[in-house]
C-alpha positions as CSV (number, residue, x, y, z in Angstrom):
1,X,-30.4,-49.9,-27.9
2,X,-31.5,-48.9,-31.5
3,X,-29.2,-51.4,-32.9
4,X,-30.2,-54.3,-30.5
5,X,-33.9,-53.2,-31.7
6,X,-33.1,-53.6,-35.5
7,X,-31.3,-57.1,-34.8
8,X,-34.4,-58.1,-32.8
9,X,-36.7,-56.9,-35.3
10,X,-34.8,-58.7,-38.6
11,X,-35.0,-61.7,-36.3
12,X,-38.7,-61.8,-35.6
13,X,-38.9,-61.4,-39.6
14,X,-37.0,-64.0,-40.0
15,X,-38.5,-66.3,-37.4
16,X,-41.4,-67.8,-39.0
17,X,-38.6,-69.6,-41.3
18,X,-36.0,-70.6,-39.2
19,X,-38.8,-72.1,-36.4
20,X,-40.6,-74.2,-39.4
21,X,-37.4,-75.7,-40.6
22,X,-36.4,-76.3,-36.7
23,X,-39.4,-77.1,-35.2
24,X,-42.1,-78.5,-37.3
25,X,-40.5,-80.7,-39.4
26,X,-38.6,-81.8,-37.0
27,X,-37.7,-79.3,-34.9
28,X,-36.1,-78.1,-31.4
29,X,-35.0,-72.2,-18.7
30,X,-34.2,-70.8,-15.3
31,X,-36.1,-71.4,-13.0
32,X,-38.7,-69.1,-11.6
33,X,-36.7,-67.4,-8.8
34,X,-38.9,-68.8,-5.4
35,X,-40.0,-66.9,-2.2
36,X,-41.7,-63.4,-2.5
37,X,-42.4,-61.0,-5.2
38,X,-40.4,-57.6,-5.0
39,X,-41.1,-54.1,-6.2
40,X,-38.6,-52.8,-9.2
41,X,-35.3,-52.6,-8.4
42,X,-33.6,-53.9,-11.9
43,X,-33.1,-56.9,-12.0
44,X,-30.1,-59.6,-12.6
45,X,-30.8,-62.3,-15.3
46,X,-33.5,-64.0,-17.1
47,X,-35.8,-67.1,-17.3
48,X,-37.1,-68.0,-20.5
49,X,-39.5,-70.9,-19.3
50,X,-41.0,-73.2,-22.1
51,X,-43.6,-75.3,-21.7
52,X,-44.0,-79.2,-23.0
53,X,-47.9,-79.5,-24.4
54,X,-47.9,-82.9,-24.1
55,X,-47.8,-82.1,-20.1
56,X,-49.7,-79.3,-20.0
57,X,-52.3,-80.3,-22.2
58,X,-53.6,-83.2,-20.8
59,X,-54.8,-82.0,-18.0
60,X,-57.2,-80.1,-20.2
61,X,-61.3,-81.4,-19.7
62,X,-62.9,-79.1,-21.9
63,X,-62.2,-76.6,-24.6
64,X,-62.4,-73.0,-26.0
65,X,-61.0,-71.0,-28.9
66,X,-58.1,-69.3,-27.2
67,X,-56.8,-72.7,-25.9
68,X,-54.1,-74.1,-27.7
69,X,-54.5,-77.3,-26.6
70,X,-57.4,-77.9,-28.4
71,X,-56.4,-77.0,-31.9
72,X,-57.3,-80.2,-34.5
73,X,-53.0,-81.1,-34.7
74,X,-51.3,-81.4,-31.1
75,X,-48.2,-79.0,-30.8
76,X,-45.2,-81.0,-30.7
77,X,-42.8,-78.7,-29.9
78,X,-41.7,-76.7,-26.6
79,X,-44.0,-73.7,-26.4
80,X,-43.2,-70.1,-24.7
81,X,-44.4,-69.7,-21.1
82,X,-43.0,-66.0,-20.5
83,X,-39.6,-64.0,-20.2
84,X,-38.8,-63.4,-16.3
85,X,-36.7,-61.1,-15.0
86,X,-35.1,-62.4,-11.4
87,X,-32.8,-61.4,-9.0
88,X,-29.5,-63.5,-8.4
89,X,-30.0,-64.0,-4.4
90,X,-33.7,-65.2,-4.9
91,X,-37.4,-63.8,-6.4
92,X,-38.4,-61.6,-8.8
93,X,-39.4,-57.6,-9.5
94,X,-43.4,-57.9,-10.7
95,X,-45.6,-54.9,-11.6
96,X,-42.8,-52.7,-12.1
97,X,-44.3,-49.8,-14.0
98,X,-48.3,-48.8,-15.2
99,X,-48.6,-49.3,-18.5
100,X,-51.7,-50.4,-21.1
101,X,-51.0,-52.8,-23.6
102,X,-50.7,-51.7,-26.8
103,X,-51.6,-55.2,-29.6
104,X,-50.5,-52.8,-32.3
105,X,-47.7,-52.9,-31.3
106,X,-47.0,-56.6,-31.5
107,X,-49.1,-57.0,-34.6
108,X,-46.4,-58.3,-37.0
109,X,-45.7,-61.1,-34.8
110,X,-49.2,-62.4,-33.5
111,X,-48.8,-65.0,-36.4
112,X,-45.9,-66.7,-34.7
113,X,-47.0,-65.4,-31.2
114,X,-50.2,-67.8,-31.3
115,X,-47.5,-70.7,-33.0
116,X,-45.0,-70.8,-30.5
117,X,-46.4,-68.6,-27.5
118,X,-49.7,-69.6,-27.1
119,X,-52.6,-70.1,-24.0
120,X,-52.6,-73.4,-23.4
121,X,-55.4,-72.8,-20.9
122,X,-58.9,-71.1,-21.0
123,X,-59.9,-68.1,-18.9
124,X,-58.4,-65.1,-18.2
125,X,-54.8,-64.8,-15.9
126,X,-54.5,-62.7,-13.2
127,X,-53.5,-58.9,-13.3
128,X,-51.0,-57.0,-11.5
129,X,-54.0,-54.1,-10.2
130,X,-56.7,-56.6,-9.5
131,X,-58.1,-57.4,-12.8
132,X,-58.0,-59.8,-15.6
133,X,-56.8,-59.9,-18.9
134,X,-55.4,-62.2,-22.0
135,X,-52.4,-64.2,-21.6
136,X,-49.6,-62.3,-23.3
137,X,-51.0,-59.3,-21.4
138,X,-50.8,-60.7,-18.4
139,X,-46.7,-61.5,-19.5
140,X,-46.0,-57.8,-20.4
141,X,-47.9,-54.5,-20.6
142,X,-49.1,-53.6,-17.1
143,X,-48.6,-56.9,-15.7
144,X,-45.8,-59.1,-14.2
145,X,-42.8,-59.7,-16.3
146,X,-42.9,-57.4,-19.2
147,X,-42.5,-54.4,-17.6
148,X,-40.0,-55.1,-15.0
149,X,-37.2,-55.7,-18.1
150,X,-36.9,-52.1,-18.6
151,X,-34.2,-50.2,-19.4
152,X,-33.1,-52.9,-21.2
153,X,-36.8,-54.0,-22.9
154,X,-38.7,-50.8,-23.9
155,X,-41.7,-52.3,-25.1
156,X,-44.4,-55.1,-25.9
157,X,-42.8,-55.4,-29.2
158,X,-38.9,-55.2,-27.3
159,X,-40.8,-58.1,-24.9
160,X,-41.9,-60.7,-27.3
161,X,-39.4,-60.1,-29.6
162,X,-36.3,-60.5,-27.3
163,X,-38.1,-63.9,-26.1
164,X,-38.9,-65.0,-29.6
165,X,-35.2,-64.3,-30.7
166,X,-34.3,-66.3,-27.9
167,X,-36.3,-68.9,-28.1
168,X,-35.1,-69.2,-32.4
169,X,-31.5,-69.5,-31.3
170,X,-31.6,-71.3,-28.8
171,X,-33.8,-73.7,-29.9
172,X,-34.8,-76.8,-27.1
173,X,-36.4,-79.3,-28.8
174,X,-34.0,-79.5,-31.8
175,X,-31.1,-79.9,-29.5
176,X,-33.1,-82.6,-28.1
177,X,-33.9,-84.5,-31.0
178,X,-30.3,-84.1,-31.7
179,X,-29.8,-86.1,-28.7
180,X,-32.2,-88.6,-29.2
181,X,-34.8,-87.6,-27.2
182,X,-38.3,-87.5,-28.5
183,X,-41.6,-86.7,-27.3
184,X,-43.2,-90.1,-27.3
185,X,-45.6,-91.5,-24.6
186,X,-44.8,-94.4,-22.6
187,X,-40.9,-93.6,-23.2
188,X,-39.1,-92.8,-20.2
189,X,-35.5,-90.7,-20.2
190,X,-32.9,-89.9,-17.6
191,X,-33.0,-86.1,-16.4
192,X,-29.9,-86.1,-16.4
193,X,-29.5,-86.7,-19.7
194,X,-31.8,-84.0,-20.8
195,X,-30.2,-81.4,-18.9
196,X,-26.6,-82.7,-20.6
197,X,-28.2,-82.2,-23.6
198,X,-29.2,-79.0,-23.0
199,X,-25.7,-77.9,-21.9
200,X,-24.3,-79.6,-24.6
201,X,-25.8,-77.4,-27.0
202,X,-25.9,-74.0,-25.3
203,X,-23.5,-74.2,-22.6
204,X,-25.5,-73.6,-19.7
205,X,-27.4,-75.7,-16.9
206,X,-31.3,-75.6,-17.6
207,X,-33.7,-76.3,-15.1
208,X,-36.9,-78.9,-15.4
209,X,-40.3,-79.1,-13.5
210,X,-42.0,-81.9,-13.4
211,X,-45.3,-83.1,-12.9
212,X,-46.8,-86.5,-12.0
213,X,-43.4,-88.2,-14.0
214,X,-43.3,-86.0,-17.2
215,X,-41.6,-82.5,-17.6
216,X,-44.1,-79.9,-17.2
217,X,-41.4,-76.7,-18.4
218,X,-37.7,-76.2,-18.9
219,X,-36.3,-73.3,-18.2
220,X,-33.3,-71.5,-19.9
221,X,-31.4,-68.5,-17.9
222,X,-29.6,-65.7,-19.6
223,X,-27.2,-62.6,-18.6
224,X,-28.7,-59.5,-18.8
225,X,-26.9,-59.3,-22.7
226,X,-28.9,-62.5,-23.4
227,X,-25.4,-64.7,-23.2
228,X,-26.5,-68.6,-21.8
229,X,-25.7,-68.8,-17.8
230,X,-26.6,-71.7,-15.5
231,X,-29.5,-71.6,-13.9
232,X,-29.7,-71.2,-10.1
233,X,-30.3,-73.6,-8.2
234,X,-32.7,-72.4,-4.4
235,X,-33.0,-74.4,-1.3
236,X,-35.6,-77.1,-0.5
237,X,-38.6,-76.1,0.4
238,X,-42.2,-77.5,-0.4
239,X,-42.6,-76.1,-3.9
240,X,-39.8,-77.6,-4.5
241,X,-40.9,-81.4,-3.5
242,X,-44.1,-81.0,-4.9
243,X,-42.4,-80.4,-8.3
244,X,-39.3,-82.5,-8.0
245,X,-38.4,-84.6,-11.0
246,X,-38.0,-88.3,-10.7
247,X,-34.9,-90.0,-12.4
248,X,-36.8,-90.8,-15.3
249,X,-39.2,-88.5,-17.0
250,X,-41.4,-88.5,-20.1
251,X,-42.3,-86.2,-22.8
252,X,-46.0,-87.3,-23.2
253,X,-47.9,-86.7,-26.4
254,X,-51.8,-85.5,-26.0
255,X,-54.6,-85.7,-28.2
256,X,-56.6,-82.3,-29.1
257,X,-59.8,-82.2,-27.1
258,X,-62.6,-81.7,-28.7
259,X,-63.5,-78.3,-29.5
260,X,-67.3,-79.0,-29.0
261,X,-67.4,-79.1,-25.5
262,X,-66.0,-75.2,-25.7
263,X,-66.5,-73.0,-22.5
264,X,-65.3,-69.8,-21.8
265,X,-65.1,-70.2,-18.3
266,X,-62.0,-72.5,-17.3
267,X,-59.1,-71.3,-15.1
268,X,-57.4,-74.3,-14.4
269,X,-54.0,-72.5,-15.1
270,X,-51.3,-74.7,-12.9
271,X,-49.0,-72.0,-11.0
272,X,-45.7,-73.1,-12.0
273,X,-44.2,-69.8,-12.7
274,X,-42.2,-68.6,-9.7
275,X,-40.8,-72.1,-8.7
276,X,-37.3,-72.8,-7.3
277,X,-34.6,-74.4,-9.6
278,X,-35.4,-78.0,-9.2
């Protein structure tokens, strides 16, 4: 454990580098298990779902300081959702453990948290014990995901860091630029071809949701020692039509709303996060 924690840690250190010569210039899930939440019981793999901005963010109508989306430069990369443990024959473990979240913890990363994990959505998200909170609270701490990794992921900084780790080597938007596929709007691309992409470079099957033509999040799945596996695929049901992908899917790009027309208010959070493989 101590040596996992060391590699994870020289990795977070090293992260800002390795992203901005992967992903910014230019750069580079899973599946949300579907059916019902379950109480801890370990777990079996993991999702690390990434979100596209373009998709995301233009649903966005109006604006406020927390939102991603409305920074003055568009993010045009693949963005981290959240790292989900699931269970093999369907769902998920969820408010595993009481906990308070600790942001000194994490303080060393909230420089490339807020790059490549941030809200793309205003408000406050749900709690596991009836409240609300930030974002990455609501991904760790004493709510859904984080918590429900343990033994294996300690703490916040064991959470973000595992997924940041993750999401630096295995790095989705490079591998798709390396496969000619870029996020432009208007230009269509065969899901099949992303997915082969995907497998190409890591070996494993990812999973896509869609929405209204354009991927919404891919999802990456991993063994419980963080190895690439296929992503599961669960039966039909009407999560899964309402998020199918077509053939053809784009990677729309967005322009930053304004942040004048900032509220504080907005919970128009789209609940994609439990969804079957589609």
């Amino acid at each position: 454990m101590e040596k996992r924690r060391l590699l994870l840690s020289l990795s977070a250190l090293c992260l800002a580098a390795l992203l901005s010569g992967s992903l910014l210039a230019p750069p580079a899930t899973a599946a949300g298990g579907v059916g019902r939440k379950r109480r801890w019981a370990g777990f079996d793999y993991y999702v690390l779902a990434l979100q596209w901005p373009g998709t995301v963010c233009r649903q966005t109508s109006q604006c406020c300081s927390s939102n991603g989306c409305c920074r003055s430069h568009p993010l045009k990369w693949f963005t981290i959702h959240g790292l989900w443990p699931q269970y093999s024959y369907g769902g998920w473990p969820s408010c595993c453990r009481p906990a308070s979240f600790d942001i000194n913890k994490i303080l060393r990363l909230t420089t490339i948290l807020e790059e490549y994990w941030p809200s793309l959505y205003c408000g406050s998200s749900s709690t596991c014990f009836g409240g609300r909170g930030p974002f990455w609270v609501h991904e760790v701490a004493n709510e859904t995901h984080g918590t429900c990794g343990y033994p294996e992921i300690q703490d916040e900084y064991d959470y973000f860091s595992t997924a940041l780790y993750l999401y630096s080597k295995y790095n989705v938007t490079k591998a798709l630029r390396k496969a000619h596929i870029y996020p432009r709007s208007g230009r269509q691309y065969l899901v099949g071809h992303i997915v082969s992409a995907i497998d190409f470079s890591f070996g494993a099957m990812p999973s896509i949701i869609c929405k209204n033509g354009s991927v919404q999040e891919l999802r990456l799945c991993f063994h419980k020692d963080y190895q690439p596996r296929d992503c599961i695929v669960e039966g039909d049901n009407s999560v899964n039509r309402r998020n199918h992908c077509p053939r053809y899917v784009t990677l729309p790009s967005y322009k930053p709303y304004a942040m004048g027309n900032a509220t504080e208010g907005i919970s128009n959070e789209v609940n994609v996060e439990h969804q079957s493989y589609k």
